[in-house]
N, C-alpha and C positions, 0 to 999 in steps of 0.2 A: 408382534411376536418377539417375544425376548430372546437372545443366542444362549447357547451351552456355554458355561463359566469353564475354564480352565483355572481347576483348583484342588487337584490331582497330583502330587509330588512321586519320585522314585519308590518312596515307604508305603505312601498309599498302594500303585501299582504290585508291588512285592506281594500285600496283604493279599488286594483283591486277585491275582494270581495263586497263590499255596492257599486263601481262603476258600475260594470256590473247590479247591480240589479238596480238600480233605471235609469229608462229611462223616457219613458214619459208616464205610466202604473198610476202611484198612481197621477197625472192632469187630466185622463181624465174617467177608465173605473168605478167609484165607480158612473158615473149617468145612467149607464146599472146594476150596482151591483143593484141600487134604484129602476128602475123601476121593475126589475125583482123581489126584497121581497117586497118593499113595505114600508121597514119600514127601516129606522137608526140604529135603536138595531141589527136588525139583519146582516147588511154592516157590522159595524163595529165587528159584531163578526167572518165574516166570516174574515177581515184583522188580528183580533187575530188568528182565528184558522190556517191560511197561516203562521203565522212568526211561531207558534207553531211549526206545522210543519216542516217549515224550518228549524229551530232552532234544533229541534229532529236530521232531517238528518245531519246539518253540525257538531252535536257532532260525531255523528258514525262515517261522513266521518275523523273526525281528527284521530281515530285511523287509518282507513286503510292509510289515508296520512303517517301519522309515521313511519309505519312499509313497508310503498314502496314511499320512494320521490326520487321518478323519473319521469320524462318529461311525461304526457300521464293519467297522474292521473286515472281515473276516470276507462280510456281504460286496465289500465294496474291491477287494482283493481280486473274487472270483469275475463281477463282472467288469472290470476294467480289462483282464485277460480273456475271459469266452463268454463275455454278452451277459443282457437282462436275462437272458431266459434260465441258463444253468444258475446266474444269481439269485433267482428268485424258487428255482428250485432245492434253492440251498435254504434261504431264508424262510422257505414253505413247510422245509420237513424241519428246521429251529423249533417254530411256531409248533409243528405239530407234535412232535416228538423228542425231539433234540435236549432242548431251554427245559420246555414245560415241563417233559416225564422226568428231568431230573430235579428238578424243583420239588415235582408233586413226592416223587421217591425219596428222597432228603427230609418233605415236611413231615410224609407217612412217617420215617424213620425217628424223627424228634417227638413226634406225637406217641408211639409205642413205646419209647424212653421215658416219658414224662409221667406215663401211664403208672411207671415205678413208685410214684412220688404221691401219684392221685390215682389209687384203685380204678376212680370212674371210667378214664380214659383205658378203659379196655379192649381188645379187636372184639371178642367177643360179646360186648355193651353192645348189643343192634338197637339205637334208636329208630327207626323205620324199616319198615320191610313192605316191599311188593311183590310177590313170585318168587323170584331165585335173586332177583336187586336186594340191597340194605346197604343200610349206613351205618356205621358205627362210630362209638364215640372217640374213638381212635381218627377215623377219618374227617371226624366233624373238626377237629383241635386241629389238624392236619392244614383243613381249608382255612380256619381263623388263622392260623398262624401266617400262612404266604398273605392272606389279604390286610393282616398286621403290618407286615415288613412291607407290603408294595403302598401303605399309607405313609410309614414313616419314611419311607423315601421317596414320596410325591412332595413332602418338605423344602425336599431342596438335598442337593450330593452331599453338602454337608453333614447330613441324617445321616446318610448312608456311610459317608469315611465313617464319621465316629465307629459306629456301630461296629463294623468292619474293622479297623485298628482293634477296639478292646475286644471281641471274639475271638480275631483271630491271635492277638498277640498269646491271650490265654490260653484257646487250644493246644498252640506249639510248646509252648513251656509246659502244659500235661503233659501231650505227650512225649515231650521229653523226658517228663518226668515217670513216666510207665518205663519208658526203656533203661532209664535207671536201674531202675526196681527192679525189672526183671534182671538185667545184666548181673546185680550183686546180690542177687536173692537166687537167682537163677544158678549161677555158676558154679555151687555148692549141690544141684540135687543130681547131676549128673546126666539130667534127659538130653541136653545136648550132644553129647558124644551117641547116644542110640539113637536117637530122632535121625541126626545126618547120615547114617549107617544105612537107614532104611532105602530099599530101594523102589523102584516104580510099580505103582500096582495100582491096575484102576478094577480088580477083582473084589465083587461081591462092596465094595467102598459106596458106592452112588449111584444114583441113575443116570447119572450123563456115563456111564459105565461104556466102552468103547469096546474092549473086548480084551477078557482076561489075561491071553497068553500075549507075553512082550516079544514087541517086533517096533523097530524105529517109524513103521506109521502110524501103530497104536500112540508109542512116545507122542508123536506131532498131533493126533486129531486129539487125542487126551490135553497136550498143552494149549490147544488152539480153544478148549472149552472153557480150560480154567483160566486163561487171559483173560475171558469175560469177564470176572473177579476185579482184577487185578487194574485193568484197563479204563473199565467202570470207575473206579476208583483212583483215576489219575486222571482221570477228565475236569473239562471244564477249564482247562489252564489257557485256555484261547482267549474268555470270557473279555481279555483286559481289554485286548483290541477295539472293543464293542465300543468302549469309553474313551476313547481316542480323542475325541472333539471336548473331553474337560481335563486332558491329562496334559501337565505342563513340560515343555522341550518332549512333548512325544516322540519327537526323532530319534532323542536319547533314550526315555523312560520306560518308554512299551519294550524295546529290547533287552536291556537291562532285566526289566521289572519280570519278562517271561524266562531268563537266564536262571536268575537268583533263585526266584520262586519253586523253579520246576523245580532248580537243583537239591533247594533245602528238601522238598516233601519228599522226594524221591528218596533222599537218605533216612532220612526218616521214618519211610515205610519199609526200608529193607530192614532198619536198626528192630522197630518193632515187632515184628517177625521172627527176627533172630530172637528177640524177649521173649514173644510167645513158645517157639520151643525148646527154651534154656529153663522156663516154667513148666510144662507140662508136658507128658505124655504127645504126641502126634498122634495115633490110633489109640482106639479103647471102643467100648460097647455102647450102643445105642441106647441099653439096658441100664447100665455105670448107673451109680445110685451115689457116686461122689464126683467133683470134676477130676480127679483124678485118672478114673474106671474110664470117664468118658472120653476124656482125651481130647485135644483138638479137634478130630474131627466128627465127633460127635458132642459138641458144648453145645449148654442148654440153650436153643432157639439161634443156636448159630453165634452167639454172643462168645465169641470167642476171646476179647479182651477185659468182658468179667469178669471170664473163666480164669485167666492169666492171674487176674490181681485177686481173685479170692484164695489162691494158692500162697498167698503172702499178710491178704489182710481178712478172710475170712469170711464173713455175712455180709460185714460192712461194704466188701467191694462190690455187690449190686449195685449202691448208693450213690457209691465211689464214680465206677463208669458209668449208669446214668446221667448223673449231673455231666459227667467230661462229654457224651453225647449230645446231650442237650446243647451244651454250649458249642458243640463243633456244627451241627447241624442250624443249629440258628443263626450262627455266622455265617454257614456254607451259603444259604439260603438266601442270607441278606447280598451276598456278593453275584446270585445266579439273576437275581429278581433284580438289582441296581442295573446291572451292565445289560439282561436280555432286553429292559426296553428301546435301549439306545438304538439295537441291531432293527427292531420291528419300525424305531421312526426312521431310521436313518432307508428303509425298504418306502413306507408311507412318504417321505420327500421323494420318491422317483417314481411315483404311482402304484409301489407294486402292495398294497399294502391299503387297509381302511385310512383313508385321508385324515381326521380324527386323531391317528396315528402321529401325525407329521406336526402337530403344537405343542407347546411347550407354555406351562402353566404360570404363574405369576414365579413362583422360585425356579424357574430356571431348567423346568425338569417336563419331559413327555411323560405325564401323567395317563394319557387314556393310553398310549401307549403298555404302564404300567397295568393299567383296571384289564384289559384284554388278554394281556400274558396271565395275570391271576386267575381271571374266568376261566380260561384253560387247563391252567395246570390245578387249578380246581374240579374241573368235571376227570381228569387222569386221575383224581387221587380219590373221587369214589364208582372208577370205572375199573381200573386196569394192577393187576398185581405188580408187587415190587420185582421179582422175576422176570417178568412180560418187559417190563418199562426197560428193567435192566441191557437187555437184549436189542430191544428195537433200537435205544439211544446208545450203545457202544458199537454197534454194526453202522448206524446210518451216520455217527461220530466220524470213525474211519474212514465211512469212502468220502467226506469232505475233506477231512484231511489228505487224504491220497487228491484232491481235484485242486484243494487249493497249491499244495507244493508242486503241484505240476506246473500251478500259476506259475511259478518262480522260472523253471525253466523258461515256461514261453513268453515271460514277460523281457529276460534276460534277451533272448533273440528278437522279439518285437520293438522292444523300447532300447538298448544297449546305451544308450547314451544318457536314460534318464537320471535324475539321481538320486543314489544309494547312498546315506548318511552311515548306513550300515551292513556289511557283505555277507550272506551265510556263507559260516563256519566250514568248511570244510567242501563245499560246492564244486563240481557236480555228484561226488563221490557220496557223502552224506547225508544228501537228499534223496538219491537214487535208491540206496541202501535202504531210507525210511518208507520210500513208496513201494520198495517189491516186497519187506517185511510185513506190513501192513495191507499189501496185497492180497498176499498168504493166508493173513490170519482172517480177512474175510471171508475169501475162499473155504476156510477151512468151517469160520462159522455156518455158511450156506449149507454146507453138507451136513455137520453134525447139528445146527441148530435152527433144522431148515423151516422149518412154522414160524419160529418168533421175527428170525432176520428177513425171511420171505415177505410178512407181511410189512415190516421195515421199505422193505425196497419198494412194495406195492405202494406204500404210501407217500414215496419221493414219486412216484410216476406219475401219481395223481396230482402231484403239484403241476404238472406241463399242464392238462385243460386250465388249471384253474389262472394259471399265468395270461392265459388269451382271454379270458374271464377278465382280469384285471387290465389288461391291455385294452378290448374293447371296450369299456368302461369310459379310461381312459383318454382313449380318441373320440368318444361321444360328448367328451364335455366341452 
């Protein structure tokens, strides 16, 4: 069995970090962030208080990167601090919900883009139907697509950087180049100065609707909905971890590489936002027969960054952000499907995981590791709504985030002596701050989004049998 190549530079890490996060997340859900507050000011604070966050956990992750780079990041964080079992409960709900439903959500979302370009690929094209089951040729392109990317990176990493560098470098220069656009196109129509004027309203706007009359817990469970947005869409910035065991000076690089990363998209997605309403309207009518009328929180099919550039380029900009979709999502995609098989062999070398799992194919790469993440987030992409997905994997997101930062504190008192090539930022003060924030906002989701995230947590629980499953296994052999 051949080892993992370390051949992973700084540039690479940066990519596969701001790659995996930006999909097709900051185009489309800030006209659900809109109806749901009501107001600008407040959208755009909750994309600050996201990157905040972000930004909080990717410092902490850089020490534990530091002081463990090796293959499995994240998995191997948790149980070096509280054992196989919550590790594998970690790497259980990855597998189940985490990795995949964001993967299968990403493909669904390049596959409806694409649809722009080729009629066929329609949601409503149902190739097969059984009862209330179908598939669509939406979801069919959806599954060719991940089981593409998880070929072309059973290659060998090399496939994968490439890929990764030219996606993603291209993404970020669009969307730089959309906030341009809006910036100097923008600043002449005047909606900015009324858009930020607006104030909090989650009346008659949405169905996550919390309750009309303003009161600072309506404020809180209203922002604690539309974080889901926003949050969803700053994820995945862990990813790098995973590839630890091909990343070169990873003591250096993983920290660095989640710094840099976070920092750029985060700016990014605030800049963009501001673009969106320096271009248009914030509220308008469901009805609006122009994008205009309909405003942000009402653009067509939620595409709210078509909405933006047809306000400047007219027809063309369907075409326009289509393709910038396509290509954000097909990057995103290649950086979720490179780095989640590492996390499944790096579980399959400690038994918790299909053994299978744990080899590595003549280039260098866990290839069935790769076939098993696609099977997966193939049967989520003709099961489960981009909604549903949305929900399960930003809820079960969070509470590993709050488990692994806790690592840090109790690694700091267990181990004190071990060593830290690199110290979080602001420790214990910034850490803390990240885990009762993120506390909150699950809390907050359980209440107001108590179906989707309920079944989220049902399905980390369900990893505890299935862990003695793998353990007894195990010890039989």
């Amino acid at each position: 069995m051949s080892q993992l190549k370390r051949s992973l530079n700084l540039f690479d890490t940066i990519m596969i970090v701001s790659g995996s996060m930006i999909g097709s997340g900051i185009f489309i859900v800030s006209a659900d962030m809109t109806r749901t507050l009501g107001s600008p000011f407040w959208v755009l604070m909750c994309w600050i208080i996201s990157g905040v966050i972000t930004l909080l956990a990717a410092l902490s992750y850089g020490e534990l990167a530091g002081m463990m780079p090796k293959a499995g990041g994240q998995f191997i964080y948790i149980q070096r601090a509280f054992g196989q079992l919550t590790a594998f409960v970690y790497g259980w709900t990855v597998f189940m919900v985490i990795q995949t439903g964001v993967i299968a959500a990403v493909a669904v979302a390049f596959a409806r883009f694409m649809g722009v370009f080729i009629p066929f690929f329609d949601e409503n094209n149902k190739l097969f139907m059984l009862g209330n089951f179908s598939v669509s040729a939406t979801q069919l392109l959806a599954v060719v697509s991940i089981f593409f990317l998880s070929y072309l990176n059973s290659l060998g990493v090399n496939n994968g950087k490439i890929i990764q560098r030219v996606f993603t470098s291209a993404k970020l220069l669009a969307l730089f180049g959309l906030i341009l656009i809006g910036v100097f196109v923008g600043y002449k129509t005047g909606y900015w100065k009324s858009n930020i004027q607006l104030p909090f309203s989650s009346s008659g706007l949405s169905s996550n609707t919390i309750n009309p009359d303003f009161n600072y817990t309506t404020l809180l469970g209203a922002l604690g909905v539309a974080l889901i947005g926003s949050l969803f869409s700053s994820d995945a910035w862990n990813n790098v971890t995973f590839i630890a065991g091909e990343v070169k000076e990873p003591q250096k690089n993983i920290p660095l590489g989640l710094l840099i990363g976070v920092l750029i998209v985060t700016i990014l997605y605030v800049l963009a936002n501001v673009a969106y309403f320096m271009l248009l309207p914030a509220l308008g009518s469901p009805e609006g027969k122009t994008v205009l009328d309909r405003g942000i929180a009402f653009a067509q099919n939620d595409r709210v960054g078509t909405a933006a550039l047809s306000a400047v380029f007219g027809q063309t900009s369907a075409y326009v952000m289509a393709l910038l979709i396509i290509i954000s999502t097909f990057g995103c995609n290649n950086g979720l499907i490179l780095s989640g098989s590492r996390l499944f062999q790096s579980m399959a070398n400690e038994g918790l995981f299909f053994k299978s799992a744990s080899f590595l194919n003549k280039n260098s790469v866990p290839s069935k590791a790769l076939w098993y993440q696609a099977t997966w987030a193939s049967v989520l992409c003709v099961s489960g709504s981009y909604g549903s997905l949305l929900d399960y994997c930003t809820f079960a997101s969070l509470v590993f985030y709050i488990v692994t930062i806790s690592a840090l504190f109790y690694l700091r008192k267990k181990e004190p002596d071990a060593d830290r090539p690199y110290k979080a930022f602001g420790y214990p003060f910034l850490p803390a701050i990240y885990i009762l924030v993120t506390a909150l906002i699950c809390i907050d989701l359980l209440i107001f989004k108590t179906l989707n995230t309920g079944l989220g947590l049902l399905i980390m629980l369900l990893g505890i049998p299935v862990f003695y499953i793998f353990k007894a296994k195990k010890n039989a052999e």
